[in-house]
Steps between C-alpha positions, in 0.01 A plus 500: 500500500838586351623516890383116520665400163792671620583333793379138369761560190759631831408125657543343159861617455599467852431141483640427198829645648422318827470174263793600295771569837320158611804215467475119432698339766433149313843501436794614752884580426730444817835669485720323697872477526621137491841575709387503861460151620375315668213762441557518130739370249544322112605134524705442224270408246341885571216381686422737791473328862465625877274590766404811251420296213280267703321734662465706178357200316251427868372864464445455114287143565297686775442798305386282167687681330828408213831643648819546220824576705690745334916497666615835573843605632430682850629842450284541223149322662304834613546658210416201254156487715466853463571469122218205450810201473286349760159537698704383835806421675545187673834488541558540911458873463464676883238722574634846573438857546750566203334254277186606597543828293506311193303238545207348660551171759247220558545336820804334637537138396841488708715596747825448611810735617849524386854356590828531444758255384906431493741239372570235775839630571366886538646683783155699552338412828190745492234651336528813634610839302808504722574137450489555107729830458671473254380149324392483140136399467323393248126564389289505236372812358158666498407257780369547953850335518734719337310805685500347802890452482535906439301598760604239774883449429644815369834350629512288219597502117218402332535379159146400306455256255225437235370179604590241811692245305772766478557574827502152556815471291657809641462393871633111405777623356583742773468802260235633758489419908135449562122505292174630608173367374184306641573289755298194300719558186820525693458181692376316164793596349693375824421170408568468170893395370523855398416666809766226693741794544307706729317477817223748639622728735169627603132564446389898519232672663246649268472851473123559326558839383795353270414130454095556507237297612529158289536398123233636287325439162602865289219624326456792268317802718213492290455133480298491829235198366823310457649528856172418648508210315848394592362591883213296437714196378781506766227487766334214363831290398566557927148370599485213199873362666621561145794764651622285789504197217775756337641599792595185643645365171748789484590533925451362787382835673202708428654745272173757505635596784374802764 
């Protein structure tokens, strides 16, 4: 009899810690940076726009449930989600092997490869290790991009830079002699008045070990109901038409890519 009591009272207290680890997902706070268009930036009334923010709010709608973006600069983003900042990063994050210690992935929800660019006038004719000896470029930190550059041109001086907008600068002004970053965000920037100094010089070929497999949704590792709802919403904002709505209002290419 006391056996039986026993191991109801175990049950008892097991659930009630099941109940109690349980989380309300009701709510959902997005970390995102703000400084990466045309994925994610602030206009400049602070509003947050891009092909992140869209699809963030798409996932949210699908999911039923209220999403609060909270802006976070990118050096800092794993460990704010670690800390409980935010639930998830949305915030073109790729999904690697390195990240993957840290943190948990959902699916891709993008994919595209990096480039490199130079001012118009640049005397660089390659993007090869030996065509780059020597040349200062730029990257931002803590990113595929910066990593790829040390493992794929150790020729060149790289200098790193907190966010994109810098490098920008540096590379207009000639302080720098060529930028690597996504080739989507390079060639938006291309476009732009600010980006009329520079040309691209070339697109890159993926390496998956460094640049991963795709952009991700981070998630904390023991938020697991979370991801599979985030899985569960990116699949059904692809069959609803919802994602290629979002896609073809920021390109003209299918940016999910392979």
């Amino acid at each position: 009899m006391r056996i039986k009591h026993l191991a109801a009272a175990t049950a008892l207290v097991l659930a009630a810690v099941g109940g109690a680890e349980a989380k309300d997902w009701s709510k959902v706070r997005i970390g995102t940076e703000g400084a990466y268009p045309p994925f994610n930036s602030l206009t400049a009334d602070g509003k947050l726009v891009g092909f992140d923010i869209d699809i963030a709010d798409a996932l949210c709608e699908e999911m039923k449930v209220e999403c609060e973006f909270v802006v976070q600069d990118w050096d800092g983003m794993i460990p704010a989600l670690q800390a409980g900042k935010f639930d998830a990063v949305i915030a073109s994050m790729s999904i690697t092997e390195e990240r993957l210690q840290k943190v948990d992935f959902t699916n891709k929800y993008y994919n595209t490869g990096p480039a490199i660019a130079v001012p118009k006038d640049s005397a660089l004719t390659g993007t090869t290790d030996e065509a780059l000896k020597g040349a200062l470029l730029g990257a931002q930190s803590s990113t595929t991009h910066s990593n790829y550059a040390e493992e794929k041109f150790p020729s060149a001086d790289l200098k790193l830079y907190p966010t994109p907008d810098e490098y920008k600068l540096d590379v207009a002004s000639g302080r720098i002699d060529a930028v690597i970053d996504d080739v989507v965000v390079l060639s938006d920037w291309l476009k732009s008045d600010d980006g009329a100094c520079c040309k691209l010089l070339g697109a890159l070929t993926p390496d998956p070990e460094i640049n991963g497999i795709g952009a991700g949704i981070a998630i904390r590792k023991e938020d697991g109901d979370l991801k599979a709802k985030f899985n569960t919403a990116i699949e059904g904002i692809i069959a609803s038409g919802k994602y290629k709505e979002i896609n073809d209002k920021h390109f003209d290419f299918d940016v999910y890519g392979g």
